[in-house]
C-alpha positions as CSV (number, residue, x, y, z in Angstrom):
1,X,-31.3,-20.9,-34.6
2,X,-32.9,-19.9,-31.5
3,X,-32.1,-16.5,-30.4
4,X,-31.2,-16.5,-26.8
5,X,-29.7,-13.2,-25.5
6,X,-27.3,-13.0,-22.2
7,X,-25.7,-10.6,-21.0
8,X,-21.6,-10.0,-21.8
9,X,-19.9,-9.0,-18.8
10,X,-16.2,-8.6,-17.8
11,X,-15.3,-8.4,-13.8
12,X,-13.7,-5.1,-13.2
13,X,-11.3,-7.2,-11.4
14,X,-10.1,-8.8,-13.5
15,X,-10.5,-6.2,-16.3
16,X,-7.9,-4.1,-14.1
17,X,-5.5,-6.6,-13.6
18,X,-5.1,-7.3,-16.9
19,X,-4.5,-3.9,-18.0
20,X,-2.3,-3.6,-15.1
21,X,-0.1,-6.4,-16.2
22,X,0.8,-4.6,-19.1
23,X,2.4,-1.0,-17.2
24,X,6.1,-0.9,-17.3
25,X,6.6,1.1,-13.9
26,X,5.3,0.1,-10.4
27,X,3.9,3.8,-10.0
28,X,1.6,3.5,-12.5
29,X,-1.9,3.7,-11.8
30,X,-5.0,3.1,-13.4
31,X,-8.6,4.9,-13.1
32,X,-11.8,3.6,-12.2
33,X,-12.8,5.3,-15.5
34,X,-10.1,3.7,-18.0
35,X,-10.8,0.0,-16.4
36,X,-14.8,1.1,-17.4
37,X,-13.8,1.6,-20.8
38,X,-11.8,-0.9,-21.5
39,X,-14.3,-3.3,-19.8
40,X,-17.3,-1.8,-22.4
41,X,-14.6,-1.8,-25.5
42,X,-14.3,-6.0,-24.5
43,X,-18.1,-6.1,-24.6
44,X,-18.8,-5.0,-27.8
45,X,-15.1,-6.8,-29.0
46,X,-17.2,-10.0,-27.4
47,X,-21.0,-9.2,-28.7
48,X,-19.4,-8.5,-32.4
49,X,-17.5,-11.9,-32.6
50,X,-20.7,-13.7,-31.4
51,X,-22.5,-12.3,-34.1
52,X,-20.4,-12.6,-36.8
53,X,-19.3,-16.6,-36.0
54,X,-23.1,-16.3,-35.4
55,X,-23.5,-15.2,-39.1
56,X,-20.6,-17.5,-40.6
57,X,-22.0,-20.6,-39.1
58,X,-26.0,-19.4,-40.8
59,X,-24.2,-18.9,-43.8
60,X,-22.6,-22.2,-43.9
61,X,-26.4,-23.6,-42.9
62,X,-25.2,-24.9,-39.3
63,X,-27.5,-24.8,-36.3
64,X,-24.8,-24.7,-34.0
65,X,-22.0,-21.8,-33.7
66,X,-18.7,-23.7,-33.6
67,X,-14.6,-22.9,-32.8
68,X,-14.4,-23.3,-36.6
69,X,-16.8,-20.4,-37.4
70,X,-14.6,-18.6,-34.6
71,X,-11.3,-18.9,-36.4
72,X,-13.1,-17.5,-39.9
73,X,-14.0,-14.0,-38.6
74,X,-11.1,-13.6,-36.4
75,X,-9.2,-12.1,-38.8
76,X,-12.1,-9.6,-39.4
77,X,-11.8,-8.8,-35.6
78,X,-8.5,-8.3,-35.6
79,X,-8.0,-5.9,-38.7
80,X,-10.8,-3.9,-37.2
81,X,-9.3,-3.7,-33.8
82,X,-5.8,-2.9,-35.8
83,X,-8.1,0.3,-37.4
84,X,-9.9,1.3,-34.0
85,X,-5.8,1.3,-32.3
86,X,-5.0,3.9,-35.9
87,X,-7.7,6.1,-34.9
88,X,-6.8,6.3,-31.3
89,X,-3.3,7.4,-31.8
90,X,-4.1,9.4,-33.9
91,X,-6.3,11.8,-31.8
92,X,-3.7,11.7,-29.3
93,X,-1.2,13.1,-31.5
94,X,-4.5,15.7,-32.9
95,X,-5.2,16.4,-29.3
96,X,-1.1,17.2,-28.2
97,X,-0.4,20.3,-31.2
């Protein structure tokens, strides 16, 4: 397969109105440096599922990444976002006592 690297990018626009859509109250608001984060966490969320359909589609000796490879590692991506959301909460209750 030919390796052709682009760039993953998320608009901070829209990065911010999607976390947005998810407060509960009007009042709250959301910092330049959260919408950063969350816009580098979807990066790497993004690069790592290209990779491993990437890697699913080699292993079935494919020259073409398909939805198909997609749907086999998504269940990898999810348990590992499921462990990364464990970790978080759990600092948060380290970093309140």
């Amino acid at each position: 397969m030919a390796a052709k690297e682009e760039e993953i990018c998320f608009k901070k626009e829209t990065v911010s109105k999607l976390l947005s859509s998810s407060f509960k109250e009007d009042k709250t608001k959301l910092s330049g440096d959260a919408t950063q984060l969350m816009r580098e966490m979807l990066r790497v969320f993004a690069q790592e599922a290209a990779l491993r359909s990437l890697k699913q589609a080699e292993s079935e000796d494919c020259n073409q990444v398909e939805i198909e490879h997609f749907k086999k590692i998504l269940p990898q991506l999810v348990f590992v976002s499921r462990q990364v959301e464990r970790r978080v909460r759990v600092r948060r209750v380290q970093t309140k006592f």
